[in-house]
Every structure is written in structure tokens, then in C-alpha cells.
C-alpha positions in Angstrom: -20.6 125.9 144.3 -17.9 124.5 146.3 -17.7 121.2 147.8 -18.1 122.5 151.2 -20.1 124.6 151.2 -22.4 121.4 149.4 -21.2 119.0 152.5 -21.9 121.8 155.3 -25.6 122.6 153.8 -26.4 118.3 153.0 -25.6 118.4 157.0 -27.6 121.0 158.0 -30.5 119.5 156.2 -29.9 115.7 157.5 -30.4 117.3 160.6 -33.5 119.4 160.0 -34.8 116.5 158.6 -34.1 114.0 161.5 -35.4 116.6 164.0 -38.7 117.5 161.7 -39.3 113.2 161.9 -38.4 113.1 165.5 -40.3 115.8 166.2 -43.7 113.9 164.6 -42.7 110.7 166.7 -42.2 112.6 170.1 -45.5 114.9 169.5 -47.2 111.3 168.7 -45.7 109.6 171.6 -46.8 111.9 174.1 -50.0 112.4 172.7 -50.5 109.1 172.8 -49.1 107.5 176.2 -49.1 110.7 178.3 -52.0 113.0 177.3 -54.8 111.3 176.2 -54.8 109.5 179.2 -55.2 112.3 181.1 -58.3 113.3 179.6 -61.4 113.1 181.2 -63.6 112.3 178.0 -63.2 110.9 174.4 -64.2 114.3 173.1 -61.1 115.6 174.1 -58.9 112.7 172.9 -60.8 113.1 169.4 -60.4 117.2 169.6 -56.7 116.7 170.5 -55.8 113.6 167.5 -57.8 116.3 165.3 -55.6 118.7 165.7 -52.6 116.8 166.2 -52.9 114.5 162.8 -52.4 117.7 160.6 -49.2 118.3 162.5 -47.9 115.1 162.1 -48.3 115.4 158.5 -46.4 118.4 158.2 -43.9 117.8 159.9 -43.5 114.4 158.6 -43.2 116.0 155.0 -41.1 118.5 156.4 -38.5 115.9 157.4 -38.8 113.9 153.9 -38.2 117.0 151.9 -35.2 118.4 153.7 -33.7 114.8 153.7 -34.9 114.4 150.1 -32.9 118.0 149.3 -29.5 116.5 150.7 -29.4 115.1 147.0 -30.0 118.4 145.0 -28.3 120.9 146.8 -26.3 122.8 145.3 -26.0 120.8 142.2 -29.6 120.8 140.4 -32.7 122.5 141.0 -35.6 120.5 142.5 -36.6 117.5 140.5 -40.0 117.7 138.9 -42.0 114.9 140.5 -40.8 116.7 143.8 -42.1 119.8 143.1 -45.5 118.2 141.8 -45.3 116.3 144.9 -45.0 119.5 147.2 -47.0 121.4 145.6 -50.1 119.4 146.5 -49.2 118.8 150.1 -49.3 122.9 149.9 -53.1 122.7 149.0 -53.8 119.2 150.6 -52.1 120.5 154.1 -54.4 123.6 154.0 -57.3 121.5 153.4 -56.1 118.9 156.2 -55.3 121.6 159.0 -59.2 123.3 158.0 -60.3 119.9 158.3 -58.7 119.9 161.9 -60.3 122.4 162.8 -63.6 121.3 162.2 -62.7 118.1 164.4 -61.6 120.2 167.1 -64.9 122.0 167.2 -67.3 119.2 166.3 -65.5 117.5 169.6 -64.9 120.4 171.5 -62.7 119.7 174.8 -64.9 119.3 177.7 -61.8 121.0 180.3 -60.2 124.2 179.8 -57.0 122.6 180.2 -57.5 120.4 177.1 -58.7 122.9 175.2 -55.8 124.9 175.6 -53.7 122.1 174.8 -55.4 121.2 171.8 -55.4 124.7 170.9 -52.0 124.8 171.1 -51.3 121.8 169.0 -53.4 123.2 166.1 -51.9 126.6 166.0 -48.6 125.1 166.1 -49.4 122.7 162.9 -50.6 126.4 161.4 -47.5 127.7 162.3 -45.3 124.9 161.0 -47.7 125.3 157.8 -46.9 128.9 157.2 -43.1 127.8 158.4 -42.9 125.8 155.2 -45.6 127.3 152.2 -45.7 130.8 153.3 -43.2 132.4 155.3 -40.0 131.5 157.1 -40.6 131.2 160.8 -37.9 129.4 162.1 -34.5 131.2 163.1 -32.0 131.0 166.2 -33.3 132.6 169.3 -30.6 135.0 169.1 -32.0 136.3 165.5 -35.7 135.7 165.9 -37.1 138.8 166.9 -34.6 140.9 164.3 -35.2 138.9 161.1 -38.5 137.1 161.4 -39.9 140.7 160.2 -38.2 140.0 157.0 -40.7 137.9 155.2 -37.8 135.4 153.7 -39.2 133.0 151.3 -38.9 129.7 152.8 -36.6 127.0 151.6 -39.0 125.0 150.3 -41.0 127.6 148.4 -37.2 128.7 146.6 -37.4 125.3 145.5 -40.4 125.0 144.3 -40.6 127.9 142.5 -36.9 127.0 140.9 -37.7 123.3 140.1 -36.9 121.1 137.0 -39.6 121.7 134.5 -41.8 118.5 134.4 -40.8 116.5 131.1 -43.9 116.3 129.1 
């Protein structure tokens, strides 16, 4: 491990983890001040906060773990309570984004237009899901298309599955 190499990787998580919590606020912003009013009935505000409360929730745990990981990096594996932590948001998220979905159909969007947007804000927290617990997702643009059919392991899961044993 070199001290670098630690430094350049705590920076590239500060900023994943600042962009996954700005990310949440901007999503809830908009959602908030410049979609919902828009809609035409409170179905499609409670479709669209249906779908768009799972995402939040990702990507708000997204944000705390890779800010949380500036202080392990390199140096220790994943502390316990972390991983214990993170490894019920895996099965809790699920849950939650299932849960969504049942919103969004229980309050299905009376316009085609918000049911596309709702639509889209669901699939993205799926996608942001899988991102995280399943399989990496995210690369530059310039990369995507030749290493997203890789299957990497994402961050998150090499952490869990390397973490400090839980003292007993």
C-alpha cells in the first residue's frame, strides 16, 4: 500500500460519496418543487414519491458508505458493524424498492407522461440497487459499453465479503 495510492483512492471516494448525497438532494428537490406540481392528480404525486423514496435511500447509503470507506481504505478491511450494517440495507433495499413498486401500481399515474417518469425513477433506484449489491454498473462513458459485460463485483460487495469478523 503506498500513501498515494491511499490519498488518490480516499479522494475518489469523497467524491463518490458527495455526488451519491447530492444526487438524493437534487432528485428530491426536483421531485419536490418542479414535478409534482406539474401533475395533474395526487395519484401521480404518490406513484412518483413511491418510487422515488427507495432511490433516495440508496443513494443516500451509497454516499455514507463510500465516505465511511475514506477511513479503511487501504489500511483495514471493512469494520464489522459496517458490514452488519450493509448487509441489511442489501435485503431491506430489496424489500423497500418491491415495496415501491406496489405504491406505484396501487397509485398508478393517471398521464402517460407521469407514468413514464415515475417509471423511470423506479428502474433507476433498481439500477442503482444492482449498481451497489449485485453488479458494477457505473463506468466512464468511454469504457461503458466494453467493460460493463464483465460482471465486476462491486466495491461494496468486495467489502463486505472481506470485512472484519464481528467480535463475539
Amino acid at each position: 500500500m503506498s500513501v498515494e495510492r491511499r490519498q488518490a483512492l480516499r479522494r475518489k471516494y469523497l467524491s463518490l460519496g458527495l455526488g451519491e448525497l447530492v444526487a438524493a438532494l437534487v432528485f428530491a428537490i426536483v421531485a419536490a418543487a418542479s414535478i409534482t406540481p406539474r401533475f395533474s392528480g395526487d395519484s401521480d404525486a404518490a406513484a412518483l414519491w413511491s418510487a422515488l423514496i427507495p432511490l433516495l435511500v440508496v443513494l443516500v447509503q451509497a454516499g455514507a458508505y463510500w465516505l465511511a470507506a475514506r477511513g479503511w481504505v487501504e489500511r483495514a478491511p471493512m469494520p464489522a458493524g459496517w458490514a452488519s450494517t450493509y448487509r441489511m440495507f442489501r435485503l431491506a433495499d430489496a424489500a423497500m424498492l418491491a415495496a415501491g413498486l406496489l405504491g406505484v401500481i396501487v397509485w398508478w399515474p393517471e398521464s402517460v407522461g407521469a407514468t413514464l417518469v415515475v417509471l423511470a425513477v423506479w428502474t433507476f433506484g433498481v439500477l442503482e440497487y444492482v449498481n451497489y449489491f449485485v453488479v458494477r454498473l457505473a463506468y466512464p462513458v468511454s469504457r461503458w459499453f466494453t467493460t460493463v459485460g464483465q460482471w465486476r463485483t462491486p466495491r461494496l460487495v468486495q467489502d463486505l465479503r472481506g470485512a472484519a469478523p464481528a467480535l463475539r
